[in-house]
C-alpha positions as CSV (number, residue, x, y, z in Angstrom):
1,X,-13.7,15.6,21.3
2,X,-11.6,14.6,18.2
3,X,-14.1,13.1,15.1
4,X,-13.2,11.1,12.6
5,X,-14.0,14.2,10.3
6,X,-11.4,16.4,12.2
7,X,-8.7,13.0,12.0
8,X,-8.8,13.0,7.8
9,X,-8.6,16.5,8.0
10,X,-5.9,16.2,9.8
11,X,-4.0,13.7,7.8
12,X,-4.7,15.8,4.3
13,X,-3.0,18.6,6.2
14,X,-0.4,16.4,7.2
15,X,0.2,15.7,3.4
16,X,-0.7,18.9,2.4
17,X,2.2,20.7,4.2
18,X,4.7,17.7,3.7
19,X,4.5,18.1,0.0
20,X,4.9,22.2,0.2
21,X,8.1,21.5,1.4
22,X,9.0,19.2,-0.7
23,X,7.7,21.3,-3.8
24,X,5.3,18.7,-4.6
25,X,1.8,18.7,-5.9
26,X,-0.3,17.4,-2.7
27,X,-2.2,15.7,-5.5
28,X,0.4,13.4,-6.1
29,X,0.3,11.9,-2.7
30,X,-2.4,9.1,-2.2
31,X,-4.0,8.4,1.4
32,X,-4.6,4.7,1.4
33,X,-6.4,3.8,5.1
34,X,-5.5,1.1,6.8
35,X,-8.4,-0.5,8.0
36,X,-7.0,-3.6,9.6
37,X,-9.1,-4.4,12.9
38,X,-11.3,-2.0,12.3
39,X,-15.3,-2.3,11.6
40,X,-17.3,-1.6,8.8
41,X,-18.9,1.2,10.4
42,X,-15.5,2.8,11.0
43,X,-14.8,2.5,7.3
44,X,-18.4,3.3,6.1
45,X,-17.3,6.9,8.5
46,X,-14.2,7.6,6.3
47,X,-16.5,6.7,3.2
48,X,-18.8,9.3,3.8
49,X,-15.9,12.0,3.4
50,X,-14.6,10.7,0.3
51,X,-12.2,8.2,1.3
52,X,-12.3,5.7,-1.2
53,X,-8.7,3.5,-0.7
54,X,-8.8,1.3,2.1
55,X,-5.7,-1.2,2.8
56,X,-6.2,-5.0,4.9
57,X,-3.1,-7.0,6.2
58,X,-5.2,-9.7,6.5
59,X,-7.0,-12.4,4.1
60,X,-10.3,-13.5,6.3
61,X,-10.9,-9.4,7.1
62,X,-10.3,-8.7,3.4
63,X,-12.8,-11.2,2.8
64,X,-15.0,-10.4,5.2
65,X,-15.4,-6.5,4.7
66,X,-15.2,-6.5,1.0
67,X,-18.3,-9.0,0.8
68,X,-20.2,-7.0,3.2
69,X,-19.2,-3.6,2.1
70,X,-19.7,-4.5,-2.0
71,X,-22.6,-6.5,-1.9
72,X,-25.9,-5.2,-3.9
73,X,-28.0,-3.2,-4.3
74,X,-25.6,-0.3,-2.9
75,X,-21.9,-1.5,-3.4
76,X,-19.6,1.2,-2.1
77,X,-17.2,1.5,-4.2
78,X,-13.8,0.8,-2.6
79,X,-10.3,0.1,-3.7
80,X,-9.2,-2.7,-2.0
81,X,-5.7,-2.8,-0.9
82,X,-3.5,-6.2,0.4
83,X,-0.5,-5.0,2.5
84,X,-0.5,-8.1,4.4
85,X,1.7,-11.1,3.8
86,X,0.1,-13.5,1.7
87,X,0.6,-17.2,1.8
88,X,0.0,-19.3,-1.4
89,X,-3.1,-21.4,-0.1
90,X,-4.7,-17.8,0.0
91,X,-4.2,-16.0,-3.2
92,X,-7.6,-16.7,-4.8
93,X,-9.1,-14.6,-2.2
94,X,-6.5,-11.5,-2.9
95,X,-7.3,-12.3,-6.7
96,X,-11.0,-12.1,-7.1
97,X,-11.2,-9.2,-4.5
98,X,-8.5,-6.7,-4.3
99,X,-7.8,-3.8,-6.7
100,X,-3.6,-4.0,-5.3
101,X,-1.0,-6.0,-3.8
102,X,1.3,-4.4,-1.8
103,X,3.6,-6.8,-0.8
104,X,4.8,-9.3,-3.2
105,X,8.2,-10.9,-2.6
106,X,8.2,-14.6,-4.1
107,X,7.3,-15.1,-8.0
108,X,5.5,-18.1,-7.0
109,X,2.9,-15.7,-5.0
110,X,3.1,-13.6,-8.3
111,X,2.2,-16.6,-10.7
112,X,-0.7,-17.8,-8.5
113,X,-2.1,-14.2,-8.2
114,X,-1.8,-13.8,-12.1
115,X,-3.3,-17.5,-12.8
116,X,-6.5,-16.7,-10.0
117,X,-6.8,-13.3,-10.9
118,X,-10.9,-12.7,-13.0
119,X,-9.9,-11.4,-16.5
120,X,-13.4,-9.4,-15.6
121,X,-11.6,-7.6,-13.6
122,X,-8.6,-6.2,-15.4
123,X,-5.2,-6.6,-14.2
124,X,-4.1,-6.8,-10.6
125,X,-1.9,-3.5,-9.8
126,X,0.8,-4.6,-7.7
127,X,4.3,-3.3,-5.9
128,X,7.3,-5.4,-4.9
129,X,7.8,-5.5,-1.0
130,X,11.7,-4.9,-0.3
131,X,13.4,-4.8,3.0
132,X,15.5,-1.8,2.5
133,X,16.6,-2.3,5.9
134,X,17.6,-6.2,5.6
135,X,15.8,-7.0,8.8
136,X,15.7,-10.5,9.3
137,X,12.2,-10.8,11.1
138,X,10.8,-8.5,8.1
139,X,9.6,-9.7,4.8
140,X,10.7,-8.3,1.4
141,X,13.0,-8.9,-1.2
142,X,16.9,-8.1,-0.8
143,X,17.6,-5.1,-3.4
144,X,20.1,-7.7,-5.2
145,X,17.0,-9.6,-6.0
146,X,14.6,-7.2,-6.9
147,X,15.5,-6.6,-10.7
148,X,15.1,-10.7,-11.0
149,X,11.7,-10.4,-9.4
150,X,10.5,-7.2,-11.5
151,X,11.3,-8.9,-14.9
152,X,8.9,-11.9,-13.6
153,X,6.2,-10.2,-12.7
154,X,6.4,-7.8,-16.1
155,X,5.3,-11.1,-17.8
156,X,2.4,-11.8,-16.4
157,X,-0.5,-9.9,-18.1
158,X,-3.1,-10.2,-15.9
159,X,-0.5,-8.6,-13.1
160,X,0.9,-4.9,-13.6
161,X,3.6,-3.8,-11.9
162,X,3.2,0.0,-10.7
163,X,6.3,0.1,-8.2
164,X,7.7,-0.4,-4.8
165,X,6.8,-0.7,-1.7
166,X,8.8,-0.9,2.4
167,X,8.0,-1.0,5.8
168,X,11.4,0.0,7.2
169,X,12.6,0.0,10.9
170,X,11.3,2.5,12.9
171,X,12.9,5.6,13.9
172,X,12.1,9.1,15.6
173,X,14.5,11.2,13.9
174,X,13.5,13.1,11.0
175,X,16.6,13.1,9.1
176,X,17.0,8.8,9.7
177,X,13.5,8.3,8.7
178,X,14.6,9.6,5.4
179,X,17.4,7.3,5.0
180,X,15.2,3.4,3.8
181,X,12.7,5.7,1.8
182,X,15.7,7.3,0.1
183,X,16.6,3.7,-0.8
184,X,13.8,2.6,-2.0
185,X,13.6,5.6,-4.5
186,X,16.8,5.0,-5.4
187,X,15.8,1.0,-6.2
188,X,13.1,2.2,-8.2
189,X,14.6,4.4,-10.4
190,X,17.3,2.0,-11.1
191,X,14.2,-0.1,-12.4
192,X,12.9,2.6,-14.3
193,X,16.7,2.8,-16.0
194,X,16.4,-0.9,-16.8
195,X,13.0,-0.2,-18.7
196,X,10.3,-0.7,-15.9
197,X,7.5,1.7,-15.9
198,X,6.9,2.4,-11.8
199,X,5.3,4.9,-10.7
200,X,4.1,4.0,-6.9
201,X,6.5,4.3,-4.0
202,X,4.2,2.8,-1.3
203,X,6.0,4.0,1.7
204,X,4.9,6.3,4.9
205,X,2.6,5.8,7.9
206,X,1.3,7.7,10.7
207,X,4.7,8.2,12.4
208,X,6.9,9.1,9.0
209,X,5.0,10.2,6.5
210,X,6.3,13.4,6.4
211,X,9.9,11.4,5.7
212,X,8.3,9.7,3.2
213,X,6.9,12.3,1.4
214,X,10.2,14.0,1.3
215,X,11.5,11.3,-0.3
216,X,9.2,10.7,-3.4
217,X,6.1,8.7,-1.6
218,X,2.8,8.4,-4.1
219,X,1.1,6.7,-1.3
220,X,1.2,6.8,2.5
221,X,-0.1,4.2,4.4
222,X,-1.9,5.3,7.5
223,X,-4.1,3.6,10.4
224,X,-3.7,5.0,14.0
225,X,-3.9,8.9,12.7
226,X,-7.4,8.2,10.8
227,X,-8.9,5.4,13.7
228,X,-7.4,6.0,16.4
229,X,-5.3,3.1,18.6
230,X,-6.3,0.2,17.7
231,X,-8.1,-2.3,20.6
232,X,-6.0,-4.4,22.1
């Protein structure tokens, strides 16, 4: 029977071999688990071997997990990850809790992050959301807006913009995975050109990280390879 021991082994293979062919340091690829649905004894399981980055899609679980996971006397020690969408009625949560934000696409979202966000805590690392694929049930900012959107959020202090991230359509080939994560590399060194410092691509799950990977990923996203399926 599989364990969640063998399933992170697993995934750092995954990663491991992915950035050999690449010619990439395996070091330069961050596993971020995506907890959504799952339990705190799930995660506390992944925190035993050394997981430490844990991504929620959702506010209330966010909220939920972190307070029962960081609470005294033994706080675990998590980075929190949002890769959710995030309304504006709910960004005070997001501030005081999470260590990123994945998915910002609206400058409003940014200012009320920023204006919520503890200066105890230091500033909020966050990527820009595009939809590399223009898919119109999918959020993200176009491309044509994303250099409008970047110089925002570089002037907000208490926010610091590390990169990009996408959740593109999904496909089985190899080769056409490759093709939205090329983009988005593509959209962030054009920022970097324009005097952005990024230096997250935020792209890759269970079924394309190898894809992503290939294609400049810093940190993959994954879920189903780590817990298993989720419960319906």
């Amino acid at each position: 029977m599989s364990t969640p021991d063998d399933a992170l082994e697993r995934v750092h293979a995954r990663i491991t071999a992915a950035c050999d062919r690449a010619g990439r340091d395996p070091a330069s690829v961050r596993l971020l688990a995506v907890s959504k649905t799952r339990d705190t004894d799930a995660i506390r399981g992944l925190l035993k071997q050394g997981q430490r980055a844990f991504g929620e899609n959702y506010v209330q679980e966010l909220v939920d997990k972190h307070d029962a996971l960081e609470a005294p006397p033994e706080p675990a020690g998590i980075e929190w990850h949002f890769i959710g969408p995030l309304q504006s009625n709910k960004t005070r949560a997001v501030a005081e809790r999470a260590a990123w934000v994945h998915t910002l696409e609206r400058e409003k979202i940014a200012r009320r992050l920023h204006d919520q966000r503890p200066d105890a805590h230091g500033p909020l690392e966050v990527c820009i959301q595009v939809n590399v694929s223009a898919e119109p049930q999918k959020a993200g900012v176009t491309p044509e807006a994303l250099p409008a959107l970047a110089d925002a959020i570089t002037a907000l202090p208490r926010l610091r913009l590390r990169g990009l991230m996408t959740l593109p359509a999904a496909q089985t080939d190899p080769e056409s995975q490759r093709v939205p994560f090329a983009r988005l590399r593509e959209l962030r060194d054009d920022l970097c050109r324009r005097g952005h410092e990024l230096d997250t691509l935020s792209m890759g799950m269970s079924g394309d990280l190898e894809a992503a990977i290939l294609e400049g990923a810093t940190l993959v996203r994954i879920g189903t390879d780590l817990f298993g399926p989720r419960p319906a």
